[in-house]
N, C-alpha and C positions, 0 to 999 in steps of 0.2 A: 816388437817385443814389449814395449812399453806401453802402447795400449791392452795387451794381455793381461801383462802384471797388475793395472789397473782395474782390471774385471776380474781380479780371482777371491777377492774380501764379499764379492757377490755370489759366490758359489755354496750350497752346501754340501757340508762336508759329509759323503757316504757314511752307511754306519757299518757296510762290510761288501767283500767286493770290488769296492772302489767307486761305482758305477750306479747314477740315478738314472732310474725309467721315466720315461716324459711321465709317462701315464700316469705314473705314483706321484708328480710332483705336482704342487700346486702354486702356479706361480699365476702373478699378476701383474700389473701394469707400472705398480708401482716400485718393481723388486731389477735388479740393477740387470743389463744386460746378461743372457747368460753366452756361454761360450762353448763354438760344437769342435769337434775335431777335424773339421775342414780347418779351421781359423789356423791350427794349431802347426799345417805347413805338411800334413801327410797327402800324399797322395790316392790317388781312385781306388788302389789298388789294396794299397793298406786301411782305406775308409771301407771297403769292402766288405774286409776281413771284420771291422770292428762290428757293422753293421751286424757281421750275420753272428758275431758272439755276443747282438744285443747290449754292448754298450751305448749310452746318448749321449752322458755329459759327461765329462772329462773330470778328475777330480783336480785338485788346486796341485797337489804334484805335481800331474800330469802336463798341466799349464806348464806350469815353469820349466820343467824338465823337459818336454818333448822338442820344445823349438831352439832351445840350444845344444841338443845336441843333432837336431838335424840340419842349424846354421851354423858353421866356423870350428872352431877343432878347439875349442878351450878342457881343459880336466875342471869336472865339476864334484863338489861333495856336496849331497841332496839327503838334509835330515826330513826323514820322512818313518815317521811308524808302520809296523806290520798292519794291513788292511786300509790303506790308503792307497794302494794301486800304484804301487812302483816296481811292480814289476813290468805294468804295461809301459811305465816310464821311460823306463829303458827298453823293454824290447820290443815296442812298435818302431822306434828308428832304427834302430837295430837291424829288425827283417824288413826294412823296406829301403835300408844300405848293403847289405849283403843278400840282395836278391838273385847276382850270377854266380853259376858255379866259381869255386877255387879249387887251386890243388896244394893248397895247406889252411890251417887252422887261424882264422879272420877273427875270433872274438874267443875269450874265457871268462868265465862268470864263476865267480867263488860264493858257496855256499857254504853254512857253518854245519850244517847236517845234511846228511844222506836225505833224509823224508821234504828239505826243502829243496835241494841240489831237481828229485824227481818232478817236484811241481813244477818249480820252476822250467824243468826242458819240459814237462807236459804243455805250460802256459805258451812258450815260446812256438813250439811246432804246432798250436794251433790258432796262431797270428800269421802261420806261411800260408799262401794261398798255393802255392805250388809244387814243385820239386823240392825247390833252393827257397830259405838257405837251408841244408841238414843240421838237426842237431845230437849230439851225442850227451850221454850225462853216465858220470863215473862216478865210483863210491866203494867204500870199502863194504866187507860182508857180501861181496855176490862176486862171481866170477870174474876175474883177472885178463884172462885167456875172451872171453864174450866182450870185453870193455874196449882188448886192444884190437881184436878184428872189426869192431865199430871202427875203430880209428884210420884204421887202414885201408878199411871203403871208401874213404873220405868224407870230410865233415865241416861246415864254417864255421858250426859255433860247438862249444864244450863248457858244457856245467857242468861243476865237479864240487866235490870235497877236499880240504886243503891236500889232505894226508895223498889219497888217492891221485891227485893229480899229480904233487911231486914222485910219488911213485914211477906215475908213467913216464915222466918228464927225464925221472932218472934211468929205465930201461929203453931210452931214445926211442919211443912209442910216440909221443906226445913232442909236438915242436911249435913254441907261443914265440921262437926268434923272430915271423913275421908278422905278428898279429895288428889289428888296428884298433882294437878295442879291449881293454882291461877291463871290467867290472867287479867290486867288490860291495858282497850285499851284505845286510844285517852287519855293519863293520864291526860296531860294539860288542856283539854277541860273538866275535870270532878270538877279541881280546880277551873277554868272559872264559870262553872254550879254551884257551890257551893257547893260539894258532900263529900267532906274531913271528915266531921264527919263522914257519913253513911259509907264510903269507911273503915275506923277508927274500925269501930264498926263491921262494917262484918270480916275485917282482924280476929281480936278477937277473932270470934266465928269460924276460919277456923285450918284445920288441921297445929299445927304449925309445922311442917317437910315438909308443901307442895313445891314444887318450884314455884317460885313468877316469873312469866313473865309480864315488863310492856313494855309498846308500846305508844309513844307517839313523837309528831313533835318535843318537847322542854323539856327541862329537868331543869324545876327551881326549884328553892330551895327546894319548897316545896314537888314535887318529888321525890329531894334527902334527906328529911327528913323523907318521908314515906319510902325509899327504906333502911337507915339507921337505919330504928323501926320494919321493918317486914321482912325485904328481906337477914341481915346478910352479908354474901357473897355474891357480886354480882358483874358482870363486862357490861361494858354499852360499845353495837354497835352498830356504825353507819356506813352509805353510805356515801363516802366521794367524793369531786370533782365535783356533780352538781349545778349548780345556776340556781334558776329558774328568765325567765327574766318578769319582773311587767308589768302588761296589761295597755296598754292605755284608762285606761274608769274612767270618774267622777262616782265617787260612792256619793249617796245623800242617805236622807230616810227623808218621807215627814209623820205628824203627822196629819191622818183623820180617821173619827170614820167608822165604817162599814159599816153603811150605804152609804154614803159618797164618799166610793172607786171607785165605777163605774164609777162618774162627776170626781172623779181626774185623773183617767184613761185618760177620754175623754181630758182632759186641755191638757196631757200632750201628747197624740196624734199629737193634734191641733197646738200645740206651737212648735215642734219640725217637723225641714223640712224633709218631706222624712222618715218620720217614718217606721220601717221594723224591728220589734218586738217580742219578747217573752215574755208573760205572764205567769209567774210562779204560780197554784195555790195549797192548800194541797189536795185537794179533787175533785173526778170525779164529785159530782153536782157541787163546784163552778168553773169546766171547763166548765160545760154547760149553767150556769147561766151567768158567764161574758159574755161568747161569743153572748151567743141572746141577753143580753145588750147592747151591740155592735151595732149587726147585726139590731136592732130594732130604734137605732141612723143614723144607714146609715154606718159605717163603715164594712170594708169587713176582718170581722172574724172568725177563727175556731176554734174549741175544740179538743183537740187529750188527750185521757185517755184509761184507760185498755180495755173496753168496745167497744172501734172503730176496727170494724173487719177490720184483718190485706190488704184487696183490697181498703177500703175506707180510711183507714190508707194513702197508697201507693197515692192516690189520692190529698188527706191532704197534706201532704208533698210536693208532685209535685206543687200545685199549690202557695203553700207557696216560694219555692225554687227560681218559675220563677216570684215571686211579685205580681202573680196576687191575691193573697189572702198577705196580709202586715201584720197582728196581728194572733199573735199563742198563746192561752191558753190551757196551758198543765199543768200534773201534772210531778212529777220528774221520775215515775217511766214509762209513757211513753215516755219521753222526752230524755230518756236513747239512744245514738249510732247518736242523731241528730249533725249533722255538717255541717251548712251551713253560707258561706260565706258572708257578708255584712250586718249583724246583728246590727243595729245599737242602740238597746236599751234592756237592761233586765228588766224586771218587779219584783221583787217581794211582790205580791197580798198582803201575811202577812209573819211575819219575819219567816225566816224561822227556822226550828226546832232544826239545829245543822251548828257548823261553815262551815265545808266541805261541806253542800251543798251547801251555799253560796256562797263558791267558785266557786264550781261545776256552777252553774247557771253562775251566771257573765261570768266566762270564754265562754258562745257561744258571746259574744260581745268583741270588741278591740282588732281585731286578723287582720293578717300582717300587722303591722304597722297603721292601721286604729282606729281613736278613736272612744272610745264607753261609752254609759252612764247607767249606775245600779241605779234605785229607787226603795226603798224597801218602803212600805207604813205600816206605827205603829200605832195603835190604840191609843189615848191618855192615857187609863188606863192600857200599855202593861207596864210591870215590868221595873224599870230601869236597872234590873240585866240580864235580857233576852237582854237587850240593848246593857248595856257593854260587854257584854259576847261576841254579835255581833262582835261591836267595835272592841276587843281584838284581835278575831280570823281573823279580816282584816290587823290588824297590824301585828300577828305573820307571817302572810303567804304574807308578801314581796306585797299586791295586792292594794298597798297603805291605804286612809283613807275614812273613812264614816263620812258624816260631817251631819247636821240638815240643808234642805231649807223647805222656804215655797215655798206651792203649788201658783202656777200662779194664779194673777187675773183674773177675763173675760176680764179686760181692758187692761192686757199684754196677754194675748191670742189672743183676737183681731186684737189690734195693730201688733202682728207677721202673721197670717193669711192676715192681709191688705199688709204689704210689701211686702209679697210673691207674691199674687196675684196682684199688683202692678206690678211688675214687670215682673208677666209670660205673661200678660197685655202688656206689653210690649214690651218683646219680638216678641209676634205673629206681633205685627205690625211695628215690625224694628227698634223701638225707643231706643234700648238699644245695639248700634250697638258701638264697641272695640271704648274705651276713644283713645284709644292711634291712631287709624285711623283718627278720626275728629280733634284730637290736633293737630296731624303733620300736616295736612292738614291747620288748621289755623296758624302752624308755619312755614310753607313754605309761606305764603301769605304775613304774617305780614314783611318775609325777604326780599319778593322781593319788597315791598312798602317802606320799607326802601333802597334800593338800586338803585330804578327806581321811584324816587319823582313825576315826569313826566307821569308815567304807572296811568291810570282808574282801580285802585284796587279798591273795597268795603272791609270797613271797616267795615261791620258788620261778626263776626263768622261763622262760618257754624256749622249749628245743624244737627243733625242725622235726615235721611230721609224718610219721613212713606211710609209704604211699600205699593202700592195699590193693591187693590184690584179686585174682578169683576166689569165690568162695570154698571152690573145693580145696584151695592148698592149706586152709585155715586148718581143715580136717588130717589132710598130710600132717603137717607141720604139730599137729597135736597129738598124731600116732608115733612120729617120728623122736617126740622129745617126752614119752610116756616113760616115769623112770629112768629118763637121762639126764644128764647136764645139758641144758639150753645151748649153751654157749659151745660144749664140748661137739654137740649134732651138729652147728651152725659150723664149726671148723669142719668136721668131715666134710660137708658137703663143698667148702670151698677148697679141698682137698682135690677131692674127687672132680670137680670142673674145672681147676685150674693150675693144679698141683704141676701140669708138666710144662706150664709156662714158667712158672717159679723152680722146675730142678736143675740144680746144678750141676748133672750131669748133661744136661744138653750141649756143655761147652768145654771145648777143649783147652790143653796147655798151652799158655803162649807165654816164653821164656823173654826176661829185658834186657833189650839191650841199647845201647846207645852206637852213631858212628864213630866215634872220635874213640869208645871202649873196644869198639870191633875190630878198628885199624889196630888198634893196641897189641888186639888180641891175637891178633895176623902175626904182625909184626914179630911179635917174642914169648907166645900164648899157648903155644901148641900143646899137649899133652906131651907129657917123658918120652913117653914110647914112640912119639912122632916123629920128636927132635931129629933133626938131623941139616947138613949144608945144605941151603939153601943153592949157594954158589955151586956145591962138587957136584948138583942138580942129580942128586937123590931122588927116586923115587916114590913117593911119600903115598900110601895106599891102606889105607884104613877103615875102621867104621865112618869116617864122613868125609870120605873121597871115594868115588870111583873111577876104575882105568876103562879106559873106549877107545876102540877101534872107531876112525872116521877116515872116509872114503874120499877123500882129499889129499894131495900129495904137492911133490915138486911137479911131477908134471900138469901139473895144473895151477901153476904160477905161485903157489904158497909156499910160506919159509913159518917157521916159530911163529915171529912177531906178526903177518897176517892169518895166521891159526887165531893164536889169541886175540886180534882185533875182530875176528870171524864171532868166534864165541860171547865178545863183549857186544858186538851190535844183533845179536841174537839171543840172547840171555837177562844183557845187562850185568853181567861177571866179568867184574876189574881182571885186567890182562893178568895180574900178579896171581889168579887162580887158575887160571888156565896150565899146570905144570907138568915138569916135565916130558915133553914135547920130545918124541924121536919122529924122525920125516922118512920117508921112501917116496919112492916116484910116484907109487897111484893112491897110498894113505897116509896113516899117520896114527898114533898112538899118543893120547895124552890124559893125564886128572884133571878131574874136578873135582870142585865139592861134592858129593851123594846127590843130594837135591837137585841141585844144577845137572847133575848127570845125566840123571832119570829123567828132568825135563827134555832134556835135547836130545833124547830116545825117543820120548814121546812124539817129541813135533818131526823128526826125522821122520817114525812110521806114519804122520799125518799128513806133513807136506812132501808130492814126490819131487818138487823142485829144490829140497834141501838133498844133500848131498847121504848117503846112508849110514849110520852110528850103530854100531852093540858094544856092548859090553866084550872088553877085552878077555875071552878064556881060557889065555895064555897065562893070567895071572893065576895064583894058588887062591883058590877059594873064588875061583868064578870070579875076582876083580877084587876083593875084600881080606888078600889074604895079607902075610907078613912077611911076602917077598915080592920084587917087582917083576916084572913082564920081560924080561928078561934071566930070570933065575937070578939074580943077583942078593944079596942082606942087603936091607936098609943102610947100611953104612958104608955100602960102594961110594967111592970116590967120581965114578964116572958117570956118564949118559946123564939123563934129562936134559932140560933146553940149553946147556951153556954146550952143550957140542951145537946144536942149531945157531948159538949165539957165536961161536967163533966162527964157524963157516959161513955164516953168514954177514961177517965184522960189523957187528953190537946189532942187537936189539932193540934195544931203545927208539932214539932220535936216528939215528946211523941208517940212515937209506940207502947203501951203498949194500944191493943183497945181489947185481950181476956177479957176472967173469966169474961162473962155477967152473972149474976145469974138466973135459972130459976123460982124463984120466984119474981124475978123483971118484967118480960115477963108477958103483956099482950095483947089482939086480936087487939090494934089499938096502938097509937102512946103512950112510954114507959116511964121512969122515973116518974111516980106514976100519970100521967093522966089519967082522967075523962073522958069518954064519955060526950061533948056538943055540944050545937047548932052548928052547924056550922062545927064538924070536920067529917072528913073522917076518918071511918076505915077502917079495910083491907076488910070489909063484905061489905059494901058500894062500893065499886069501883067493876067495871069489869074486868078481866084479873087477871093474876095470878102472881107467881115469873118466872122472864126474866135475864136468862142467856145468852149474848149474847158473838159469836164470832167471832173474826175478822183475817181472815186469814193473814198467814204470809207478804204477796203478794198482800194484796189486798190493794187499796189507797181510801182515805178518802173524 
C-alpha cells in the first residue's frame, strides 16, 4: 500500500474519463514509475474486463481507493471530483467481490439523481464479465411496479435514488438488513439536494456491520457527522497536488416561463456578436422542437440526440465545426466526446438536473484562454432549492459565480444588431479604415503648418476614404438621387436590405420575472377569481391551468405525492403545481399550469413509453371552464389532493403510502366517493393500466 501511495504524485491526472491511453501518453525515462492495474490487487478476471473497456492507467483515486477496499474491511471517505474515476473506484472491487450469485441484496449505492443513479448501474454492469453480480437501478419518474419485479428476480447490487429507494425499502420490496456494502456517492451534492434525512433513515434500516464507502468532492461538516453516526472507523483519501484552473466564461441564468424560451433564445443569439453555440436540452423531442424553432426564424440550426444515425451524426458535426451550421441543440448524452474549439456560448434550455453536468456543459465554452458565456434559463416557479443547489455547486468547483440578468430588450437587441451592421456597413465601403492611419496623417500635416506658416496647408482633417466602386453604380446612384434627398435615397435603400433585420416585430413578448417574485406570486398571487383553499384542495381551472386525464393510476404503484414527483422529473414543475390530484386504479385526473399542460400532451403523443395524457372533457369548456371535473363551484370544500393526502397519511416527507384497505377499494375514484355527474371512472375511460419503461440509456 505504501509503495502505491508513493507512485501516485507520479501520475497524471486524466482530463475526463478517468483513464489515460498509453498511446496518447508521452512518457520517459525520467518520469516516476507509473502504475497498472495489476499492481492495484485485481484479479484476471477484473483486469479483463478493464482491458476490453480500454482503460491503462489507473487514475490517483483509483490507486488509493481500489486496494483498500479490496484488502481489510475499514469504511473509507474518498474526496474525489466528478471525472476522476470513482466510480471505477468503487466498483471494480465491488464486481470482483460479488462475483456469486446471492439470494438478497450485497451492495446499495446512493445516487443524488436519477440521470447519475443510470450511469452509474450502466458503468457497473459493464465491469461484470458475467451473469453475477446483477445490477438493478431505481428512480423515481418511471415505473414502480418495472423497479420492484427487477427486484424480485433478484439482484447484488442496487443504485438508486434516496427518495426511491426508501420507497421500496418502505413497501418491504427492497431489504439492505444484509448488505455488505453501503456506498454513498457525490456525498456533498446529496446535502446540497436536501437528502440528509432520507440518507438518515436508509442508514437505519442497513446491515449495521456493512462497510460505509463515501465519495464526494468536499467533506463538510455535515459529512463528517454522518460519517461519525454510521461509519465508526474510518479513514478519509484524497488526490493530492491538482488545481483545477477556472474557465473564463460569465455564468448568468435568466428567469422565463416555457413558453417564452425560444424568443429568449433568439435575444440572445441576436445580441451577442458572432454567436457559435451549444444548446443544452433534457430530451430528444425538445432537441427537435428548438431546433425547427430556430430553423423556422431563419437561423441555421441542428439537433444532434440518440436517434441521429451515426453518418448524419458525422455530418452534424462537421458542419458545426466549420461554422457553417453556428447553433447545436443536443442533449447530454449525445453531446458526450464533443470538443470543438471556439465555442463561444453555452446554453442551458432548463437547469439542469445535477451539479456535474453543469459543469460538464459550461466547460465546451472558455477554453484557451478565450472567454466564454453560460445561460441557464429558470422557469419562474423552478424551486429556490433546485437554484441554490445550482449556485452551490458552481462555487464548490472553482468555476466561479452564477449571478441573476435579465433577458435583453428588443430595444437592446436592436440597438446591438444596428451597431454591428453599422459598422460591417462600413467596413465594405472603406469608412472604418485604422484611426491611427488618418490621425498620423492629420498629425504630420498640423506639424508641418506649424513649421512652414508660409506652406498652402489645408486645415481641414482628413477623413477616411470611400472605397469606389463599379462604374456603373456611379450612374445608378446618380439616376437614383436625381431630384431627391441624398441622404433620404441612401436610407430607403438601407431600408429595403436590412430593414427586416432591425423590425421589431421579429420579436416576441417576454414578461419579467424574478424566482424569489414568482414563489411570491404562487404563494398568495393568484388572481380574485382563482382564490380559493389551497388545503379544502379546490379545484382551481382557469385561463392558466389545464385539467388532464393521465393514464396512471393506484394500480400502477402511484399515490399524489409520486404523480407529482412523476410530473417534476418530467417537466421540471415543483410538486406544489401539479394540483389537485384525484386517483383511480388505472388513472388519474390532475392541473397544471396551461403551458406545462400542453407540454406533457405533447411528449405523451411523442414518446410511447410515457404513459397517455388529454385533456380532461369532463371539465366545462374542454378543461378551461369555471367548474371542476367533477361538477363541483370552485368553493367546494372537498376533493383535490388532500383526499390523496389523507389516504395516503401525508404527502410530504410521510412514506408511509401502504396498508390501503380492501374494503376501502372501490371501481372509480376512492376515499368513500360516489359515482356523479360528471366523474370518470375506471369503466368510462379507454385504455387500461400503463406500466411504462424507460431504459437505462435512453434521454428524455
Amino acid at each position: 500500500m505504501e509503495d502505491l501511495e508513493n507512485k501516485v504524485d507520479g501520475i497524471t491526472m486524466p482530463a475526463e474519463d478517468s483513464q489515460v491511453s498509453v498511446e496518447n501518453s508521452n512518457e520517459s525515462s525520467n518520469e516516476p514509475e507509473t502504475i497498472s492495474f495489476a499492481d492495484l490487487g485485481l484479479d484476471e478476471i477484473t483486469l479483463a474486463a478493464i482491458e476490453k473497456k480500454g482503460f491503462k492507467v489507473p487514475s490517483p483515486i483509483q490507486v488509493l481507493a481500489i486496494p483498500r477496499l479490496l484488502n481489510g474491511d475499514a469504511n473509507v471517505i474518498a474526496k474525489a471530483r466528478t471525472g476522476t474515476g470513482k466510480t471505477a473506484a468503487f466498483g471494480l472491487p465491488l464486481v470482483q467481490d460479488l462475483r456469486e450469485e446471492s439470494d438478497h441484496v450485497r451492495a446499495i449505492i446512493l445516487e443524488p439523481t436519477r440521470e447519475l443513479a443510470m450511469q452509474t448501474a450502466t458503468e457497473m454492469a459493464s465491469f461484470a464479465t458475467g451473469k453475477y453480480p446483477r445490477t438493478a437501478v431505481v428512480y423515481g419518474g418511471a415505473s414502480m411496479g418495472e423497479q420492484m419485479r427487477a427486484l424480485r428476480r433478484g439482484v447484488e447490487i442496487v443504485v438508486g435514488t434516496p427518495g426511491r429507494v426508501q420507497d421500496l425499502i418502505d413497501r418491504g420490496v427492497l431489504d439492505i438488513s444484509k448488505i455488505d456494502y453501503f456506498i454513498l456517492d457525490e456525498g456533498d451534492e446529496m446535502l446540497d439536494m436536501g437528502f440528509i434525512e432520507d440518507i438518515e433513515n436508509i442508514f437505519e434500516c442497513a446491515n449495521q456491520d456493512c462497510r460505509v464507502l463515501l465519495f464526494s468532492a468536499t467533506v463538510p461538516k455535515e459529512i463528517l457527522k454522518i460519517a461519525q453516526r454510521f461509519m465508526g472507523e474510518y479513514e478519509i483519501v484524497e488526490e493530492e497536488g491538482f488545481e483545477e484552473e477556472p474557465l473564463l466564461i460569465e455564468q448568468k441564468y435568466w428567469v422565463v416561463r416555457e413558453s417564452e424560451k425560444v424568443e429568449a433564445l433568439v435575444r440572445l443569439i441576436d445580441i451577442s456578436p458572432d454567436f457559435f453555440g451549444l444548446v443544452f436540452v433534457q430530451r430528444k423531442s425538445d432537441a427537435d422542437y428548438v431546433s425547427k424553432s430556430l430553423d423556422e426564424r431563419g437561423y441555421e440550426a441542428a439537433a444532434l440526440h440518440g436517434d441521429i444515425p451515426q453518418g448524419q451524426r458525422e455530418k452534424i458535426l462537421a458542419r458545426f465545426r466549420s461554422k457553417k451550421t453556428r447553433i447545436l441543440v443536443a442533449t447530454d448524452v449525445a453531446a458526450r466526446g464533443i470538443d470543438i474549439e471556439g465555442v463561444t456560448h453555452v446554453v442551458n434550455y432548463e437547469l439542469p438536473f445535477d451539479g456535474p453536468t453543469y459543469v460538464h456543459r459550461i466547460g465546451r465554452t472558455g477554453r484557451a484562454g478565450a472567454a466564454g458565456m453560460a445561460v441557464t434559463f429558470v422557469k419562474p416557479e423552478e424551486t429556490r432549492r433546485r437554484l441554490n443547489y445550482l449556485i452551490n455547486t458552481v462555487k464548490k468547483s472553482s468555476k466561479g459565480e452564477i449571478v441573476e440578468d435579465k433577458v435583453p430588450s428588443i430595444e437592446e437587441v436592436l440597438e446591438a444588431k444596428k451597431s454591428r451592421l453599422f459598422s460591417d456597413i462600413k467596413n465594405k465601403l472603406g469608412l472604418n479604415q485604422e484611426k491611427s492611419e488618418v490621425q498620423a496623417e492629420n498629425e504630420a500635416d498640423s506639424i508641418y503648418a506649424d513649421e512652414n506658416p508660409e506652406a498652402n496647408v489645408s486645415s481641414e482633417p482628413k477623413v477616411p476614404h470611400l472605397r469606389k466602386g463599379d462604374p456603373i453604380f456611379d450612374k445608378l446612384a446618380e439616376e437614383l438621387c436625381n431630384g431627391q434627398n441624398p441622404e433620404e435615397v441612401v436610407a430607403s435603400l438601407l431600408a429595403v436590405s436590412y430593414g427586416g433585420m432591425l423590425n421589431k416585430n421579429r420579436y416576441g413578448k417576454i414578461n419579467t420575472y424574478s424566482v424569489e417574485k414568482g414563489r411570491d406570486r404562487d404563494r398568495g398571487g393568484r388572481r380574485e377569481r382563482d382564490r380559493g383553499s389551497r388545503r379544502g384542495g379546490d379545484v382551481f381551472v382557469g385561463d392558466d391551468q389545464l385539467r388532464l386525464y393521465v393514464q396512471m393510476g393506484w394500480d400502477d404503484g402511484y399515490n399524489p405525492r409520486k404523480i407529482a414527483d412523476f410530473f417534476h422529473d418530467l417537466l421540471g414543475v415543483p410538486g406544489r403545481k401539479v394540483d389537485a390530484i384525484d386517483m383511480a386504479d388505472k388513472f388519474c385526473l390532475l392541473s397544471l399550469p396551461a403551458d406545462d399542460g400542453r407540454r406533457a400532451i405533447e411528449l405523451s403523443e411523442r414518446d410511447r413509453s410515457l404513459p397517455h395524457m388529454h385533456l380532461d372533457t369532463k371539465v366545462t369548456g374542454g378543461g378551461l371552464g369555471e367548474r371542476d371535473s367533477f361538477g363541483r363551484d370552485r368553493g367546494s370544500r372537498r376533493g383535490g389532493r388532500d383526499r390523496g393526502r389523507d389516504r395516503d397519511r401525508g404527502f410530504g416527507r410521510d412514506r408511509d403510502f401502504g396498508g390501503r384497505r380492501e374494503r376501502d377499494r372501490d371501481r372509480g375514484f376512492r376515499g368513500g366517493s360516489h359515482a356523479r355527474a360528471g366523474v370518470h371512472t375506471a369503466t368510462q375511460r379507454s385504455g387500461s393500466s400503463s406500466f411504462f419503461k424507460r431504459s437505462d440509456a435512453q434521454e428524455y
